[in-house]
DRENVEXKOL-646723 format. One record per residue (C-alpha): chain; x, y, z; residue number from 1. Coordinates in Angstrom, 2 decimals, padded with zeros to 5 digits. Example, Ala and Ser with C-alpha at 12.3 -4.5 7.8 and 13.67 -1.06 7.14 Angstrom:
 ch       u       v       w   i
  A  012.30 -004.50  007.80   1
  A  013.67 -001.06  007.14   2
This chain:
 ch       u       v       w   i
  A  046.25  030.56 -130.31   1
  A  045.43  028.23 -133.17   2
  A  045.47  029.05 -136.88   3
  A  041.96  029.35 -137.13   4
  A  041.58  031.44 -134.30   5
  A  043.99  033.74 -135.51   6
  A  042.50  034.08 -139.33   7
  A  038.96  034.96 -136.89   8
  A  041.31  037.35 -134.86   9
  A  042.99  038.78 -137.67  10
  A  039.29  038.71 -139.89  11
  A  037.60  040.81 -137.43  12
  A  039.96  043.45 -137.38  13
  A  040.37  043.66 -141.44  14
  A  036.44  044.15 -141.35  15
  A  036.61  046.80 -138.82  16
  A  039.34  048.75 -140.46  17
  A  037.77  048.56 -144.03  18
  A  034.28  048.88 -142.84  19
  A  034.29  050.35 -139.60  20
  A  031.97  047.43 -138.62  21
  A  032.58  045.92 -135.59  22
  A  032.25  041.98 -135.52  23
  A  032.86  039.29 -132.85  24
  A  035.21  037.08 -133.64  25
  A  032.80  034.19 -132.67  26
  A  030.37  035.56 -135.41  27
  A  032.85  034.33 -138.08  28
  A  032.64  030.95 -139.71  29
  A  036.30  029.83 -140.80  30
  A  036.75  025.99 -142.80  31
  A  039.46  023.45 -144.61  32
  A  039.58  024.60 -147.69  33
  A  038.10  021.82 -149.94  34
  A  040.43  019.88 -152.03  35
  A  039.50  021.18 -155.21  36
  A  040.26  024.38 -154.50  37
  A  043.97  026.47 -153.92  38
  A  044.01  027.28 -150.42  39
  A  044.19  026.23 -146.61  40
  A  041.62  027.68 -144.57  41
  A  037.94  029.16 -145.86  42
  A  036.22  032.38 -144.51  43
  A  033.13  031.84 -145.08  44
  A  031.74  035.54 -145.78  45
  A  027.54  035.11 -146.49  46
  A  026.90  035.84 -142.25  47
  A  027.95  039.14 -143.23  48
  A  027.55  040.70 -147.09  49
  A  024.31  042.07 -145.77  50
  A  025.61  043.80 -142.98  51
  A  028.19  045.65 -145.24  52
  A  026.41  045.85 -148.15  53
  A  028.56  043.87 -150.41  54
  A  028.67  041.35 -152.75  55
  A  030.25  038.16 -152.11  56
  A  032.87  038.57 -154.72  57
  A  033.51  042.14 -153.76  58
  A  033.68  041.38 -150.23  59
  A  035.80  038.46 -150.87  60
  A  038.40  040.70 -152.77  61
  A  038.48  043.62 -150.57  62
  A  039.17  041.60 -147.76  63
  A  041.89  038.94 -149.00  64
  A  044.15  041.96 -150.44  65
  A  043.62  043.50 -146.77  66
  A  044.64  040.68 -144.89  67
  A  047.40  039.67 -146.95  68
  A  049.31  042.50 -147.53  69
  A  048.52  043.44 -143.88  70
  A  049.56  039.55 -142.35  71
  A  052.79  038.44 -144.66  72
  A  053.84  036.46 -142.22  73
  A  050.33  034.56 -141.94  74
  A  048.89  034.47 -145.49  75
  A  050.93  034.45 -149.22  76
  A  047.70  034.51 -151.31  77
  A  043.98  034.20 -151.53  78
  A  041.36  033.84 -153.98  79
  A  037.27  034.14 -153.68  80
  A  034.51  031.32 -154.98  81
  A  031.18  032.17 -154.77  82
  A  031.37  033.61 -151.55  83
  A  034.26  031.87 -150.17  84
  A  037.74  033.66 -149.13  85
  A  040.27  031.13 -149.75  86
  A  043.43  031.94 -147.99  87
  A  046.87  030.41 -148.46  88
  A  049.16  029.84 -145.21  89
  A  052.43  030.88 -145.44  90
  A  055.35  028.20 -145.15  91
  A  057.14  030.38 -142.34  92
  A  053.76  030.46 -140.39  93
  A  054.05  026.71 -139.65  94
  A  057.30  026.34 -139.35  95
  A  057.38  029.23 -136.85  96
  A  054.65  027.28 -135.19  97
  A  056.40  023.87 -135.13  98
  A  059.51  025.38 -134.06  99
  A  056.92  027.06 -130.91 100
  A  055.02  024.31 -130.26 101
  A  057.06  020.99 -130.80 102
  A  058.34  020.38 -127.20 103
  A  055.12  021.57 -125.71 104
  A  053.43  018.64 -124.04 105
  A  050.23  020.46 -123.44 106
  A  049.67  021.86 -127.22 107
  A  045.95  020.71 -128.35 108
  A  045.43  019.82 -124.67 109
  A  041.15  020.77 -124.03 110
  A  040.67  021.80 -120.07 111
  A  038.98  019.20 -118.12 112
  A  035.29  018.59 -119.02 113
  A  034.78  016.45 -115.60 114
  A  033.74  013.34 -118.02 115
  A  034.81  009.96 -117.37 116
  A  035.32  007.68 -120.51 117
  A  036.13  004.27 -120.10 118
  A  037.90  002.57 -122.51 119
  A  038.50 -001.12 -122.81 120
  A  040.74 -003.01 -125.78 121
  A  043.28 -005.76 -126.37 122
  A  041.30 -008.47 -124.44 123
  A  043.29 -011.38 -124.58 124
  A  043.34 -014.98 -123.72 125
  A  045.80 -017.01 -121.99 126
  A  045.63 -019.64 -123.98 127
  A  047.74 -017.87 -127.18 128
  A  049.89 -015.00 -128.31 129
  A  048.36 -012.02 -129.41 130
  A  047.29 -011.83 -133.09 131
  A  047.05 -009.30 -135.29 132
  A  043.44 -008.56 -134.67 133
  A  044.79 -008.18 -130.48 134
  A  047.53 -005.00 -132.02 135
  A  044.51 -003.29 -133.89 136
  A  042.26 -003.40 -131.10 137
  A  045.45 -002.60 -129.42 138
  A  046.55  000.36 -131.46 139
  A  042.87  001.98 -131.83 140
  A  041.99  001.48 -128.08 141
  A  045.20  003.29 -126.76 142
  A  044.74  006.24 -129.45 143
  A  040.82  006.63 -128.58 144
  A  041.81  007.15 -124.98 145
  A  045.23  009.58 -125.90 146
  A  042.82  011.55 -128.02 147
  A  039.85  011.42 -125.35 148
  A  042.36  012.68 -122.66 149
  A  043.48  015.84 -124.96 150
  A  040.01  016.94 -125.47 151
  A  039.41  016.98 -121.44 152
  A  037.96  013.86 -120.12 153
  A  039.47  011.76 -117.64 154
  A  040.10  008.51 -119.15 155
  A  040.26  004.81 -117.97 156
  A  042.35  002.73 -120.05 157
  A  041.24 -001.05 -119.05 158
  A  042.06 -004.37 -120.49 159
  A  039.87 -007.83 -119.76 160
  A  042.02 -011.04 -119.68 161
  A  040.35 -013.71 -120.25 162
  A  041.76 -016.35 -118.22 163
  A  039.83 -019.17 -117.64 164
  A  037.01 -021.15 -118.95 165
  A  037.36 -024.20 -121.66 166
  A  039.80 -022.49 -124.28 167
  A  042.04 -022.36 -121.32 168
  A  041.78 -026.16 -119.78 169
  A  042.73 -027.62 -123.63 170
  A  046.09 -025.92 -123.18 171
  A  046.58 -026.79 -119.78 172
  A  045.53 -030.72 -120.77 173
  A  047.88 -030.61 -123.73 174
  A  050.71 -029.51 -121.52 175
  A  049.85 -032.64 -118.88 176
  A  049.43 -035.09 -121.90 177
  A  052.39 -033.85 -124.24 178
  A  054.61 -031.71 -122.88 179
  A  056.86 -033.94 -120.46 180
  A  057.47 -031.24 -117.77 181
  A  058.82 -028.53 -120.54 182
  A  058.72 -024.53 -119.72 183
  A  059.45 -022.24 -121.92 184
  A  062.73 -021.50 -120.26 185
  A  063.83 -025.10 -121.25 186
  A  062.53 -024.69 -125.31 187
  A  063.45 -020.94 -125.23 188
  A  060.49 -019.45 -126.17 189
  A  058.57 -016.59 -125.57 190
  A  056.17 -017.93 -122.43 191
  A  052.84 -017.19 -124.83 192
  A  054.05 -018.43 -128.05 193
  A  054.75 -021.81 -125.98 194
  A  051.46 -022.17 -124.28 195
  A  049.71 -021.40 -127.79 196
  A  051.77 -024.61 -129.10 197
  A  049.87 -026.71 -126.58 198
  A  046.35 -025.44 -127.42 199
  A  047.12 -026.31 -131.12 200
  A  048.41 -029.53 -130.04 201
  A  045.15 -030.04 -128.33 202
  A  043.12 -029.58 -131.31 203
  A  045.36 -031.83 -133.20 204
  A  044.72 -034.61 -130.90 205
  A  041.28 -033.76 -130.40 206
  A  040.82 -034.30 -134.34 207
  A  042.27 -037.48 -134.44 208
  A  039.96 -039.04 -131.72 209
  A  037.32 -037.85 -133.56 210
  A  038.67 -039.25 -137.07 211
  A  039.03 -042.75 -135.02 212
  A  035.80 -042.59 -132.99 213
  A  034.34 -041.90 -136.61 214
  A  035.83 -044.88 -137.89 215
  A  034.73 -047.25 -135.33 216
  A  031.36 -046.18 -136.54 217
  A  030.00 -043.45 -133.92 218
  A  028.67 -040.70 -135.55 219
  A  030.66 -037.07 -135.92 220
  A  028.16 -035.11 -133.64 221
  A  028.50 -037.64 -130.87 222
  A  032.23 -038.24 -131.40 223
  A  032.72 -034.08 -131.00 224
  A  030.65 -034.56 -127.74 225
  A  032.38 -037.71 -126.48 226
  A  035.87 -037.19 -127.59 227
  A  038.45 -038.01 -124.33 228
  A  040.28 -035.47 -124.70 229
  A  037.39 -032.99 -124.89 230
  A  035.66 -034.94 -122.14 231
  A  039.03 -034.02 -120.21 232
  A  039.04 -030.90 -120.55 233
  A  035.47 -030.40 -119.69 234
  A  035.99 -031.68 -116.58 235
  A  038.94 -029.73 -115.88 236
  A  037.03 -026.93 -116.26 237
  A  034.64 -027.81 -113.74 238
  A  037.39 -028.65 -111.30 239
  A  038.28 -025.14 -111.61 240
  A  035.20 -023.78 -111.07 241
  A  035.42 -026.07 -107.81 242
  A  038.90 -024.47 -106.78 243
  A  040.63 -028.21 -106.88 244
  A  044.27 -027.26 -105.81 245
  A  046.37 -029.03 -108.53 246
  A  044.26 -027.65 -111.37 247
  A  044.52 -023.85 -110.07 248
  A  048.13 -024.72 -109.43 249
  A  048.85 -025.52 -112.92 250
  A  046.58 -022.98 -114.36 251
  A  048.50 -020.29 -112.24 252
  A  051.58 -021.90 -113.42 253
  A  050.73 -021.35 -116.76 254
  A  049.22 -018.16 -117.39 255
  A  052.50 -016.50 -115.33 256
  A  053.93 -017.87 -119.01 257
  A  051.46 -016.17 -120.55 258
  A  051.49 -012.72 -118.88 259
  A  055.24 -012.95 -119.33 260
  A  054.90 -013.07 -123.49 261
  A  052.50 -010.51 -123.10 262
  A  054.09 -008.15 -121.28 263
  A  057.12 -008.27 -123.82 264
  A  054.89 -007.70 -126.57 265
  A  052.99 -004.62 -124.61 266
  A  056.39 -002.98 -123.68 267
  A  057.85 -003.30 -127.75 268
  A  054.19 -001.37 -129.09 269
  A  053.74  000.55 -126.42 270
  A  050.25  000.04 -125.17 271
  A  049.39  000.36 -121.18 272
  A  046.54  000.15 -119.26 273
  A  045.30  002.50 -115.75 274
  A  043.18 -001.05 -114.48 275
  A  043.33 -004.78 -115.78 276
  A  040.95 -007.36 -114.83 277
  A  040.75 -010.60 -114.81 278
  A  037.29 -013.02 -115.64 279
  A  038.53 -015.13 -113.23 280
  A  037.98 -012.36 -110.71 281
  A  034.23 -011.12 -112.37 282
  A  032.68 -014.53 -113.97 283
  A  031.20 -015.19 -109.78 284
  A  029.37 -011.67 -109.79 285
  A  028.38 -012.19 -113.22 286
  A  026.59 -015.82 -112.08 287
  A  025.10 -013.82 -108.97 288
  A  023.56 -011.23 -111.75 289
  A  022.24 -014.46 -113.53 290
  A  020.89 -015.83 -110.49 291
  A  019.08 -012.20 -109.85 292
  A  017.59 -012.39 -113.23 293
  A  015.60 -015.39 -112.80 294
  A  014.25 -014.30 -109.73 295
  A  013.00 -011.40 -112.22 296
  A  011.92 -013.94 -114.68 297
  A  014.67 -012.06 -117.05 298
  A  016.18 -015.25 -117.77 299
  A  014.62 -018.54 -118.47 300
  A  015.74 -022.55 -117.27 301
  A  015.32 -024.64 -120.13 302
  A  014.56 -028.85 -119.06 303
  A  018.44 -029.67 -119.05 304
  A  018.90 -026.78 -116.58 305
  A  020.92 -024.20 -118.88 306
  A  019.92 -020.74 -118.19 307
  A  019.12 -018.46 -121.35 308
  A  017.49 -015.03 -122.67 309
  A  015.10 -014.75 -124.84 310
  A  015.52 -011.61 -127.43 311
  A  013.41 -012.15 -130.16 312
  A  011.26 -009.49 -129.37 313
  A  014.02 -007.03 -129.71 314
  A  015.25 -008.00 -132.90 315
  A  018.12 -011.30 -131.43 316
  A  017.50 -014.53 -130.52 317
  A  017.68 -016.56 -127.67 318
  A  021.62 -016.06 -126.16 319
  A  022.69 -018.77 -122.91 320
  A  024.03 -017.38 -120.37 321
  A  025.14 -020.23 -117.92 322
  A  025.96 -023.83 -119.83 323
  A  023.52 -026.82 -117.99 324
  A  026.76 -028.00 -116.00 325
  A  026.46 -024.68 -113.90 326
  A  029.61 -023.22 -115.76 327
  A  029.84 -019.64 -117.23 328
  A  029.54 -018.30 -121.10 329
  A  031.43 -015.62 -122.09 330
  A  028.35 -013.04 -121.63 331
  A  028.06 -013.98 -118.36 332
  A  031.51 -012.79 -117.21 333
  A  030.83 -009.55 -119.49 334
  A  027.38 -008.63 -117.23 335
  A  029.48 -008.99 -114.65 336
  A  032.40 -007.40 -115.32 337
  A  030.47 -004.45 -116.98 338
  A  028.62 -003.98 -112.81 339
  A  032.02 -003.99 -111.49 340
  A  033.60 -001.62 -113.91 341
  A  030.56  000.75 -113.33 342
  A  030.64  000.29 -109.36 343
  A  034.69  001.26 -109.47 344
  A  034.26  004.01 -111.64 345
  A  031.32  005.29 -112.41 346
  A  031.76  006.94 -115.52 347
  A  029.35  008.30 -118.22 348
  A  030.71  006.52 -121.21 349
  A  032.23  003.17 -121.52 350
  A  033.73  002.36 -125.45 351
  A  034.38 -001.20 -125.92 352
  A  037.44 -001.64 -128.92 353
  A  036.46 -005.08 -130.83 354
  A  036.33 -006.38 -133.92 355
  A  033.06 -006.31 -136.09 356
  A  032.44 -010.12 -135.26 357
  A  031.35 -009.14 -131.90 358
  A  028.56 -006.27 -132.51 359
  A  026.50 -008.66 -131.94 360
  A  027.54 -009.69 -128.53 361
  A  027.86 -006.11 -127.64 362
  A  024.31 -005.71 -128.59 363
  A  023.53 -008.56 -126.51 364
  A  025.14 -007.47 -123.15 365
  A  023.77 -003.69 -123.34 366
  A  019.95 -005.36 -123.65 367
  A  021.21 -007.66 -120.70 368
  A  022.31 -005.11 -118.74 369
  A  019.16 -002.70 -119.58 370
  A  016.54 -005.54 -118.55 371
  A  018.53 -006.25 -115.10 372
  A  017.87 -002.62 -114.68 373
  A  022.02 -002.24 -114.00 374
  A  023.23  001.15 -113.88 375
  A  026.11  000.26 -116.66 376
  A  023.23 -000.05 -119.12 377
């Protein structure tokens, strides 16, 4: 039985005894005590002066010298405020209760409610380690879900990887232009740390084409646009998408390194996961959805063949949801992946753990999803 259960328990009976007035424990209201006052737990007494014919004060007094001197091994003191009993927990109480409870696995547990939560956090890409932002969402994903589970729902701890698309192809370019057949067993580092060193080297070289192109007198839009590198990894990307064997052989290759780092840096913080997927796995049902919502004149084909949404009349903008090369956006793996989560497990509640910068891509998927007319909206 709880504390505040038992101060009910023990309430009830002080009322009946003094009173002969016969109360349901249910009836009683029992709170923190605030911070300003001396105290642990509140009864709050104004649900019943009038039915005992007392004033608060009066009330208040009778009562607190009844249950202390009658519970010494539950309360030490009390005092009333304007209507409210404040009563003082003893020290042996909750030690006697640690000393009961501590190995109990169960304590705090709720029954089952028969609700199905899912909850989705760390997210990563194979393309770098996981940053600090990855351990909050980390941290706060796997606690929602601990605390979900003790108060009765059956919980679904998932994790998104994102493991392809353009971020992906710089690192695996770098690694063909720079890295001269080196793993990270041959530099000795930790498999994600040494694939994020080839993404950064990308960007390094990709900078410097751009400085030259600049130089030679192109302008910095087009140099962004034309830079080889860039235009490499573009095209790598589409080769991908196409399944051409010695680009998904070196992208497996790679993200093995990857999941390696990870998984060291899972097992030291302790996080886990009941079902991971993979965008390489969802971004084809998520093009099939896009597909579906032209046919419903959802989405819109704009004259170079990109496919987008239009949301200004709720508020957003217009959001693309396949580039004009054919090749997915991140939102289009998400509509996807959000079906599929939904078909598996149909649960009532799915909480997505992010960081603030991507409300607004949150907001964007669950008006998606509503205007496809997909159950997971």
């Amino acid at each position: 039985m709880s504390v505040v259960a038992q101060i009910k328990a023990v309430t009830a009976k002080a009322i009946s005894a003094i009173y002969n007035f016969e109360l349901e424990d249910t009836a009683i209201l029992v709170n923190g005590t605030k911070p300003e006052f001396e105290g642990d737990y509140t009864v709050v007494l104004f649900a019943f002066v009038k039915q005992l014919k007392k004033s608060p004060d009066a009330l208040g007094q009778e009562l607190g010298e009844y249950l202390v001197a009658n519970n010494p091994t539950l309360f030490t003191n009390f005092n009333v405020i304007k209507g409210f009993l404040n009563l003082s927990i003893a020290d042996s109480y909750w030690l006697g209760f640690t000393n009961t409870n501590f190995n109990n696995a169960n304590y705090g547990k709720a029954a089952a409610n028969g609700k199905k939560v899912m909850v989705e956090y760390s997210s990563p890409n194979t393309n770098k380690p996981l940053h600090l932002g990855h351990l909050r969402n980390n941290f706060l994903g796997w606690s929602i879900a601990e605390i979900l589970k003790a108060n009765g729902y059956d919980v679904v701890k998932t994790c998104i990887v994102n493991d392809r698309g353009i971020h992906i192809c710089k690192s695996m370019i770098a690694w063909q232009l720079f890295a001269n057949g080196a793993t990270p067993e041959s530099t000795s580092l930790k498999g994600d740390h040494f694939v994020g060193d080839y993404y950064v080297k990308f960007n390094d070289a990709y900078k410097l084409e751009i400085e030259a192109m600049i130089a030679s007198g192109i302008t910095k839009d087009q140099a962004e646009k034309d830079a080889p590198i860039m235009k490499a990894a573009q095209q790598m990307l589409i080769d991908w998408e196409a399944g051409k064997p010695d680009v998904i052989a070196l992208w497996q290759k790679m993200n093995t390194w990857v999941y390696d780092g990870f998984a060291i840096t899972y097992k030291t913080i302790g996080s886990d996961f009941d079902k991971v997927y993979y965008e390489s796995n969802t971004y084809l049902l998520g093009k099939d959805l896009v597909e579906q919502g032209l046919a419903k004149n959802v989405f819109f084909q704009k004259e170079d063949s990109s496919v987008w949404i239009d949301l200004t009349n709720d508020g957003l903008d217009e959001k693309i949801v396949r580039r004009k090369d054919g090749t997915s956006v991140y939102i289009t793996q998400d509509i996807g992946l959000a079906e599929q989560k939904q078909k598996e497990f149909d649960a009532q509640q799915s909480i997505y753990v992010v960081g603030d910068e991507q409300n607004y891509h949150f907001k964007v998927l669950k008006l998606i999803c509503q205007k496809l007319g997909l159950p997971s909206a």
